[in-house]
C-alpha positions as CSV (number, residue, x, y, z in Angstrom):
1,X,104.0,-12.6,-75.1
2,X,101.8,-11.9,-78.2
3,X,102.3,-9.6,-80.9
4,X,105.6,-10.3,-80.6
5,X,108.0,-8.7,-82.9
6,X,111.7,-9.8,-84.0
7,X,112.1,-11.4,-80.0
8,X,115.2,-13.3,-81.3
9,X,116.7,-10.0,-81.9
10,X,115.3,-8.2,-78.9
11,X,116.7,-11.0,-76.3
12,X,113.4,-12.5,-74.8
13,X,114.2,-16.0,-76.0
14,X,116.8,-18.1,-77.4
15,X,115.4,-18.9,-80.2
16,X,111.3,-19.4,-82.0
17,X,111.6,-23.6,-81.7
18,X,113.6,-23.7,-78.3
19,X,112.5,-20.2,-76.1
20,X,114.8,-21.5,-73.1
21,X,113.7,-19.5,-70.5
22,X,110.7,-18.2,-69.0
23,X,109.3,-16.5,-71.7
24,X,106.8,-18.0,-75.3
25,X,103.8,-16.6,-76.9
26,X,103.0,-15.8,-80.4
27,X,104.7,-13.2,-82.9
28,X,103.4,-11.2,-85.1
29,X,105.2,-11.3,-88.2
30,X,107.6,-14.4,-89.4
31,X,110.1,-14.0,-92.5
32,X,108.0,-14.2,-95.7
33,X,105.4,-12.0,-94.7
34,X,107.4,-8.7,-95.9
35,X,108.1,-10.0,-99.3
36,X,104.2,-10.8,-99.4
37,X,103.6,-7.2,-98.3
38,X,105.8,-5.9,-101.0
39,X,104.4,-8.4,-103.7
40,X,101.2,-7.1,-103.4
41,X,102.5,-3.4,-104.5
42,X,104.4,-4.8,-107.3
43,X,101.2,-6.7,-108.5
44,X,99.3,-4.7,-108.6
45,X,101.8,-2.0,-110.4
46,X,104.4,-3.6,-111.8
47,X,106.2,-0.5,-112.6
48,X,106.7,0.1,-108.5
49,X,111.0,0.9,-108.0
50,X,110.7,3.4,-104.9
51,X,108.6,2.9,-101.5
52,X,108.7,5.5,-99.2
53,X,108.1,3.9,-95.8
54,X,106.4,6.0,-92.5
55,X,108.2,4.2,-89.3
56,X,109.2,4.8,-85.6
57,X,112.5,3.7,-85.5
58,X,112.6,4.1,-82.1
59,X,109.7,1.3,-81.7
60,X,110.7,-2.4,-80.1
61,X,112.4,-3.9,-82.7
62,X,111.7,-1.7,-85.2
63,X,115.3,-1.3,-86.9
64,X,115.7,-5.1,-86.3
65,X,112.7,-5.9,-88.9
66,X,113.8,-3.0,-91.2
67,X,117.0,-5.4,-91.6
68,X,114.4,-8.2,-92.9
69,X,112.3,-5.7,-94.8
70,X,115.4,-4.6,-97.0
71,X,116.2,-8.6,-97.8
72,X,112.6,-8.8,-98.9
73,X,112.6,-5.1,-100.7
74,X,115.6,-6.4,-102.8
75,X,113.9,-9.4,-103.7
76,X,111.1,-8.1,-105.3
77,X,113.4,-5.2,-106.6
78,X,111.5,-2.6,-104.9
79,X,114.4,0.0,-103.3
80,X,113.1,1.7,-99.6
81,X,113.1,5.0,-98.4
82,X,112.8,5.9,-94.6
83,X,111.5,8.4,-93.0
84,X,111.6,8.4,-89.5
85,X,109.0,10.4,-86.4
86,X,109.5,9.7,-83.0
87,X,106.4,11.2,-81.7
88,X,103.0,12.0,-83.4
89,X,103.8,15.8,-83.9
90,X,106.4,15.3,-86.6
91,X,104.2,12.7,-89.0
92,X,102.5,16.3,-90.8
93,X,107.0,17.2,-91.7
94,X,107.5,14.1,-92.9
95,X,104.5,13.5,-95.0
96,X,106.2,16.5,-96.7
97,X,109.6,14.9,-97.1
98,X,107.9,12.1,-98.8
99,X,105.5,14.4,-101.0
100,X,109.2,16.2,-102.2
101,X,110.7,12.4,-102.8
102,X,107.4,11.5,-105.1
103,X,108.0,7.8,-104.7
104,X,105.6,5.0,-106.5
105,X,104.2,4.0,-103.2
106,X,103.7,4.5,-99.2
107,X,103.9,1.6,-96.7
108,X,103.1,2.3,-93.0
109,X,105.1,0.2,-90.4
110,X,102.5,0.3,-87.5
111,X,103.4,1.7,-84.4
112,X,101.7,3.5,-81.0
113,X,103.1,7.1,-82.0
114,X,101.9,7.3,-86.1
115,X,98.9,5.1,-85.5
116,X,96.9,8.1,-84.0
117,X,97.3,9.7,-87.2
118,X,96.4,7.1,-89.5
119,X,94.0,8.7,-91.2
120,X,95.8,11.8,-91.8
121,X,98.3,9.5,-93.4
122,X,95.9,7.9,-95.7
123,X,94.1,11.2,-97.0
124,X,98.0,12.3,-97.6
125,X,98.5,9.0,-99.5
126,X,94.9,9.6,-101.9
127,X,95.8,13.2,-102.5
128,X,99.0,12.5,-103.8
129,X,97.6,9.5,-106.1
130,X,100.2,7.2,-104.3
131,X,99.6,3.2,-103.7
132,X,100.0,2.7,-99.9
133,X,99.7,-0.7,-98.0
134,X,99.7,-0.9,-94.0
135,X,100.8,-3.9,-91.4
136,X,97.0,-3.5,-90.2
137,X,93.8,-3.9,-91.2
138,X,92.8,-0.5,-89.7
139,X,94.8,1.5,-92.5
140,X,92.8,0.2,-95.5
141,X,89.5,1.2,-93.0
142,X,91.1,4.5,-93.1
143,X,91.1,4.9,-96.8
144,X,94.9,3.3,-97.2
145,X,95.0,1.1,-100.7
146,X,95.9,-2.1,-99.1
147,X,96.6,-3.7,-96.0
148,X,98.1,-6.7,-95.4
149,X,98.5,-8.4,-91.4
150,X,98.0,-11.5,-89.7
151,X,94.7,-12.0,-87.8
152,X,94.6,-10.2,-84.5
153,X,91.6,-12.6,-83.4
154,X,93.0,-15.4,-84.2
155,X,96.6,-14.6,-82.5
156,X,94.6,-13.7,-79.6
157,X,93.1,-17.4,-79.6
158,X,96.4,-18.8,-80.3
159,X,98.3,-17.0,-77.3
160,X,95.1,-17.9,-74.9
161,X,96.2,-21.6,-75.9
162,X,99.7,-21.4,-74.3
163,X,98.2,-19.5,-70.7
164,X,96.2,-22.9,-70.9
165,X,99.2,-24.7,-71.3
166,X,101.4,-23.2,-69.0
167,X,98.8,-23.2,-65.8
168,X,98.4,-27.0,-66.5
169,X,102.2,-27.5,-66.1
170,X,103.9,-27.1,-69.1
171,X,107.2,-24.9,-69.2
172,X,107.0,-22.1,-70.8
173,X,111.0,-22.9,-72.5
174,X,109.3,-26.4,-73.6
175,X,106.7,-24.3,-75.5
176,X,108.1,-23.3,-79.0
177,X,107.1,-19.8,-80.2
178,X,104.0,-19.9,-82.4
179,X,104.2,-17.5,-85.8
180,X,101.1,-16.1,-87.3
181,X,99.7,-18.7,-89.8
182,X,96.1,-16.8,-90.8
183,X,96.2,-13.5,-92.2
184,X,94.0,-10.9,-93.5
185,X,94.4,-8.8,-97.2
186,X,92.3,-5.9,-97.4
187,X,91.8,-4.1,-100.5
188,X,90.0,-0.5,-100.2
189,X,88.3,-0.6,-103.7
190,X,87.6,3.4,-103.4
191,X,90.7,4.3,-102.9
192,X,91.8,2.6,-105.6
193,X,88.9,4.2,-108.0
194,X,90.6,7.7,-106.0
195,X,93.9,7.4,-107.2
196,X,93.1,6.3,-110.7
197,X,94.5,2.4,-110.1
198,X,92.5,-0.8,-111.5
199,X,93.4,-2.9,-108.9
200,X,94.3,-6.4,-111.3
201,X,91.6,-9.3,-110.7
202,X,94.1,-12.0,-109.6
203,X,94.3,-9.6,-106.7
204,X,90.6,-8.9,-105.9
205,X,90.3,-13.2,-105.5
206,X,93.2,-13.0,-103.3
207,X,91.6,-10.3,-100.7
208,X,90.0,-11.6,-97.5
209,X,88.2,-8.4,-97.6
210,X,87.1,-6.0,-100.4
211,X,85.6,-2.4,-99.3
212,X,83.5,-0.6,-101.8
């Protein structure tokens, strides 16, 4: 597998160190990287309370992360709002939900049904002078704020090493479950000019990528 997300919680293995059956890869998130997505809102306003977040809830393990994103949401003290499309045509009605909510920020929890309209989502987000940060580097491309993800490249590389493995011999329930260790921080510096925010400095040194 690669990309994987929550496979604990979706029953393809056992468990990350000790898969047990015929299934290993890579994942693609591991249980700090939502409170470092959240961080970087709350740095860079500390005054963020409310995040309205854009999801697919019927997604593969969708609801089983939201579980871990509300652990890391209450420890940063940043409270979540849902609100949920299952197929591309309702993303325009909810925008409008969230535009009546008027929440401090947006966060995008990527997904094959909202990605399409990405940069409808982003526009939405500029317009309405609201922070927004995405689980992929393509949202801050769009004209999002901020995007935070692991490293598609170098999970690709990493899940290339277990096919290796495994057509040499080794069994695939010997092979623990590999979680993203490299990850990208984009920062979209005209957005931020857009929506009248002066992103701090501590976070410009921190981005992996800056775009003027």
């Amino acid at each position: 597998m690669m990309f994987a997300s929550v496979p604990v919680e979706l029953g393809f293995i056992a468990s990350l160190s000790r898969p047990g059956g015929n299934v290993t890869g890579t994942t693609y998130t591991d249980l700090h990287t939502p409170t470092k997505f959240l961080e970087i809102l709350r740095d860079a306003r500390p005054s963020v309370r409310r995040m309205a977040v854009l999801r697919n809830p019927s997604y593969p393990g969708m609801l089983n992360y939201s579980v871990v994103f509300e652990r890391a949401a209450e420890s940063v003290g940043i409270r979540l709002q849902y609100f949920d499309v299952a197929r591309t045509g309702e993303v325009s009605a909810a925008l409008e939900k969230i535009a009546a909510s008027r929440p401090d920020a947006l966060g995008f929890a990527q997904d094959p049904v909202i990605e399409p309209r990405i940069p409808e989502v982003t526009a939405f987000a500029r317009q309405a002078k609201l922070m927004s940060i995405g689980t992929t580097s393509q949202w801050a491309e769009s004209g999002g704020l901020f995007a935070y993800s692991p490293d598609p490249i170098h999970l690709v590389g990493r899940t290339a090493s277990y096919v290796d493995r495994i057509l040499r011999g080794a069994k695939p329930a010997d092979l623990p479950v590999e979680q993203p260790s490299k990850f990208e921080f984009v920062i979209n510096l005209k957005t931020a000019n857009e929506i009248g925010l002066k992103v701090p400095h501590t976070l410009l040194l921190r981005a992996d990528r800056v775009i003027e």
